[in-house]
N, C-alpha and C positions, 0 to 999 in steps of 0.2 A: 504494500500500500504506500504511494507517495506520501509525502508530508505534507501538502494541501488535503488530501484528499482526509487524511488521517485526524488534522485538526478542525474539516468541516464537519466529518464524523462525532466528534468528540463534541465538540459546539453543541450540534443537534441534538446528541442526549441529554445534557447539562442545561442546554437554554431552551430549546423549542417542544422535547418528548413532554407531555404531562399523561399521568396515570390517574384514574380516577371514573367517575359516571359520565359519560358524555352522550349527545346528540350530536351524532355526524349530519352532514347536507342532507341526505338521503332519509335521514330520519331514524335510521338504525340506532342502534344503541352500540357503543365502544369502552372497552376498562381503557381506553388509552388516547391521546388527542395529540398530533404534530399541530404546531404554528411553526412554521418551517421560518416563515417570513420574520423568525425570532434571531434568526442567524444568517438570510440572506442579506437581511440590510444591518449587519453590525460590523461596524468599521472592522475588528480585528479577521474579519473571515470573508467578508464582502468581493476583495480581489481574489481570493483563493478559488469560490464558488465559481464566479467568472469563467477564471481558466478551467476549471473542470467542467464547466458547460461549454465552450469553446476547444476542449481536445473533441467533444462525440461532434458538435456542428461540420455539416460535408462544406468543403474547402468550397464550395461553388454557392454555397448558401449567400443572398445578396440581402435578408431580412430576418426578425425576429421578434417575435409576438405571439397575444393570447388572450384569451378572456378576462379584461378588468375584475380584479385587483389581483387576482391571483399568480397571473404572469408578471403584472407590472416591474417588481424589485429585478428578479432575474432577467428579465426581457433587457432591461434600460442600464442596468451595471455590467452584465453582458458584451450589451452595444457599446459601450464607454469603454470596458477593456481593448475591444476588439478595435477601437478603433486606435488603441494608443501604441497597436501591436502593428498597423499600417493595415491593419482589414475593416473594409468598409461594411457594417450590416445596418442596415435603415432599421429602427424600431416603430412599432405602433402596439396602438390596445385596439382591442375589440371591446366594441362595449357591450351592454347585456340587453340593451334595446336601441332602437332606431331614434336618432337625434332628430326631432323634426324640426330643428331651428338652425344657421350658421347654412355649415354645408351641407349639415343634413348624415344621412349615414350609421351606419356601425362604424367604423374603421379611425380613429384620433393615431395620429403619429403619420410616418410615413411611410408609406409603401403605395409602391406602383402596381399597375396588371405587368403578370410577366414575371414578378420580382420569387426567387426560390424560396422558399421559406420555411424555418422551423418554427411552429409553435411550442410555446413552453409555457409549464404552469409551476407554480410551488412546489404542491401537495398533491396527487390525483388517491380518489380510492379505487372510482367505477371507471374513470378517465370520459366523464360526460362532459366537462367545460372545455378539455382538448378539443372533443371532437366539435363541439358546436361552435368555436373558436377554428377549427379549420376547415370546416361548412363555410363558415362567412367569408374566411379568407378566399376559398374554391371560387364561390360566387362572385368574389371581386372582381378575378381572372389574374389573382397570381398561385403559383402551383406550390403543394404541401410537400417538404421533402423528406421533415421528419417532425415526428411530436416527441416533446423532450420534456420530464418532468425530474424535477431535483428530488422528490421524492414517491416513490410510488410504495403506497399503504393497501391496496387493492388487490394487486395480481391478476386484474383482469384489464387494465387497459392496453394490452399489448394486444390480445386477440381480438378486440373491440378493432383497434385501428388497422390491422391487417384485414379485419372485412369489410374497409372502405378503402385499401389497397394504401394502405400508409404504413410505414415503421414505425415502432415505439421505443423508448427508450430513458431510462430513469440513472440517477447516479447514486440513486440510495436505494432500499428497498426495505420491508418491514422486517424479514428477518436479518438484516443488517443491524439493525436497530434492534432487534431480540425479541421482535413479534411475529406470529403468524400473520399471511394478510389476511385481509378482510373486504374482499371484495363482492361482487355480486348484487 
């Protein structure tokens, strides 16, 4: 295990894992709850996350985005590493509803039709905001090249996105973390 990787890990259990009664999105019931976003956006681990999402992004990827808020930290610290690295990736958000004022839209940030694109999210369990986050990108007319979550608690978004002909891909996963998933 590199030594980014080793103290994002480490972060994650310490700052973002809580144990306890939770209500997941879904509604399900969980003894366990990530706020991933506990340790995407904390200064001592924030460039580390970057670069570990940026070794899985394909060298040809020109974008990087997701369903507001959940993507937002990774999406935007991401693009800001990459771009201090001399690679250029546009970011944007998807939003969760259609803006009927301004320009109008889902889509804030920027990306073009055409533009490759990973989507990324924090947390996935069922990996439902990836996919509705790469729906709307589809519909733009820029193409999906990978869905990327920094942590995957589910176990099911991978086979989710392979039956809308996309890869998945997470940098943590629950039994990383010393759980079973809990997807479904």
């Amino acid at each position: 295990m590199t030594d980014a990787r080793e103290r994002v890990l480490q972060h994650l259990l310490e700052h973002s894992v809580r144990r306890g009664d939770f209500t997941l999105k879904s509604g399900r019931k969980s003894s366990w709850f990530i706020d991933s976003k506990q340790t995407i956006c904390a200064p001592e681990v924030m460039v580390d996350v970057a670069n570990l999402l940026l070794e899985r992004i394909p060298a040809d990827a020109t974008a990087i985005g997701g369903l507001t808020m959940g993507a937002d930290g990774a999406t935007f610290i991401t693009a800001g590493v990459a771009g201090t690295k001399g690679r250029a990736l546009r970011a944007f958000s998807v939003r969760k509803e259609v803006k009927d004022h301004g320009a109008g839209g889902r889509i804030a940030g920027s990306l073009k039709p055409g533009d490759r694109v990973v989507i990324t999210e924090d947390t996935v369990t069922r990996g439902t905001s990836l996919l509705e986050a790469a729906r709307v990108v589809r519909d733009f007319g820029a193409e999906v090249i990978l869905l990327l979550a920094v942590v995957d608690r589910g176990g099911t978004a991978g086979a989710m996105a392979s039956e809308e002909g996309w890869k998945f891909d997470a940098l943590f996963s629950a039994p990383d973390l010393g759980f079973e998933y809990e997807g479904a």
